[in-house]
C-alpha positions as a printed Julia matrix, in Angstrom:
107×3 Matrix{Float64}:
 62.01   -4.01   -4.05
 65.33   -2.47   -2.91
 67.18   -5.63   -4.27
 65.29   -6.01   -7.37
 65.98   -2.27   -8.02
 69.98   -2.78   -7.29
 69.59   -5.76   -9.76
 68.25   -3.82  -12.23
 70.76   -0.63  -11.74
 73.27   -3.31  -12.28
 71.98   -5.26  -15.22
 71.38   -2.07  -16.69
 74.36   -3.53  -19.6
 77.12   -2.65  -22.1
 75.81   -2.29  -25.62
 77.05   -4.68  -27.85
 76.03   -5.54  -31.83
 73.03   -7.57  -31.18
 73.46  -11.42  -32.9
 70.06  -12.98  -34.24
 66.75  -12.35  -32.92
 65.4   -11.42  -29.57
 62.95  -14.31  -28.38
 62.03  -15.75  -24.77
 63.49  -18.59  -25.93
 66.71  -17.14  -26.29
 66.54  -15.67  -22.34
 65.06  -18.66  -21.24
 67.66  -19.64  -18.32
 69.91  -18.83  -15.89
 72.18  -15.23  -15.97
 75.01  -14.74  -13.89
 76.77  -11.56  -13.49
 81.07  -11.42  -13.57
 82.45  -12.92  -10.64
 79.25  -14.85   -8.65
 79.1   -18.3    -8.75
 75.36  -18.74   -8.66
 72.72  -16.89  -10.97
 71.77  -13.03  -10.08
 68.13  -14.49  -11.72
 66.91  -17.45  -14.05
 63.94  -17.15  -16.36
 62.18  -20.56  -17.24
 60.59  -21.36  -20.04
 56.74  -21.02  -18.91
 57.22  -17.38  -17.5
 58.33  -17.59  -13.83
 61.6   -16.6   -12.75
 63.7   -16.8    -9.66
 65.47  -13.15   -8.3
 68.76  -13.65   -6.53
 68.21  -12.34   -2.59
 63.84  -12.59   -3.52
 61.69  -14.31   -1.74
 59.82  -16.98   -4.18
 59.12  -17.14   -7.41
 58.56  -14.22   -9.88
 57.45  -13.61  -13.27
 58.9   -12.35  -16.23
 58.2   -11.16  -20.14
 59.68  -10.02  -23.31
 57.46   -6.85  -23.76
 57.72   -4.58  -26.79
 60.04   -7.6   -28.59
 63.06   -5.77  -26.7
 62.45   -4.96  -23.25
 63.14   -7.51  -20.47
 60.2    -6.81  -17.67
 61.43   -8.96  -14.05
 58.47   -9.02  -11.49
 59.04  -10.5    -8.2
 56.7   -12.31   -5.73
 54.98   -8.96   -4.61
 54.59   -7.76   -8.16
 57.14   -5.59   -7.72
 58.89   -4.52  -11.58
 61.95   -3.7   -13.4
 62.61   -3.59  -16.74
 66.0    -3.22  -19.06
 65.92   -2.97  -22.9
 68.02   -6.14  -24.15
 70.57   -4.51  -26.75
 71.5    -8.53  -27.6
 71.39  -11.95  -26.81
 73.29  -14.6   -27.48
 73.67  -18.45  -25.88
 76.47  -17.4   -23.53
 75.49  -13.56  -23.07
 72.82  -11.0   -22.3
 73.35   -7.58  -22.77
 70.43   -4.85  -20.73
 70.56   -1.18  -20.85
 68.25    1.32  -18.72
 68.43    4.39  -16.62
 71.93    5.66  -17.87
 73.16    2.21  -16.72
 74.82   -0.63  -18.71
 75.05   -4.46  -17.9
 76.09   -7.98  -18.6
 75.2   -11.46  -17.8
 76.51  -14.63  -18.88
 74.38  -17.97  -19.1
 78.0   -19.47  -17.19
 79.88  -18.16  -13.95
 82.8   -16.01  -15.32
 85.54  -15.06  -13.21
């Protein structure tokens, strides 16, 4: 839970002018944060995910059409409101905190 939490108080995002509409299909894949090489998570298509530093496979859901809810193998649950999405970026805001991910490893 610790992790998932950190995750979260990361991915927490920086607000930027949303472009198009929220959809699962639009989060549907991986999300790296700046700097890492491999994916802090990666939502599929049919509702699992997989949490960096988790054990197995989680779940996750668009709830409220703008609120990004991560569950990991224990059930265990964040969630971050998606200001946008686009194909290359994903923008989460929660708790005072801001985030970013990219659907590419950025240096």
């Amino acid at each position: 839970m610790k992790k998932l939490m950190v995750l979260f108080g990361v991915m927490m995002l920086v607000a930027l002018p949303g472009c198009g509409g929220i959809s699962e299909k639009n989060l549907s894949r991986a999300w790296y944060e700046k700097g890492y090489s491999s994916p802090a998570f990666i939502l599929y298509d049919d509702g699992t995910c997989e949490i960096a530093g988790e054990y197995g496979s989680g779940t996750w859901a668009l709830v409220n059409g703008d609120t990004l809810k991560l569950s990991n193998y224990y059930g265990e649950s964040e969630t971050g409101k998606v200001d946008s999405v686009t194909s290359s970026e994903l923008h989460l805001s929660g708790g005072g905190e801001t985030s970013v991910f990219y659907s590419s490893p950025r240096k």
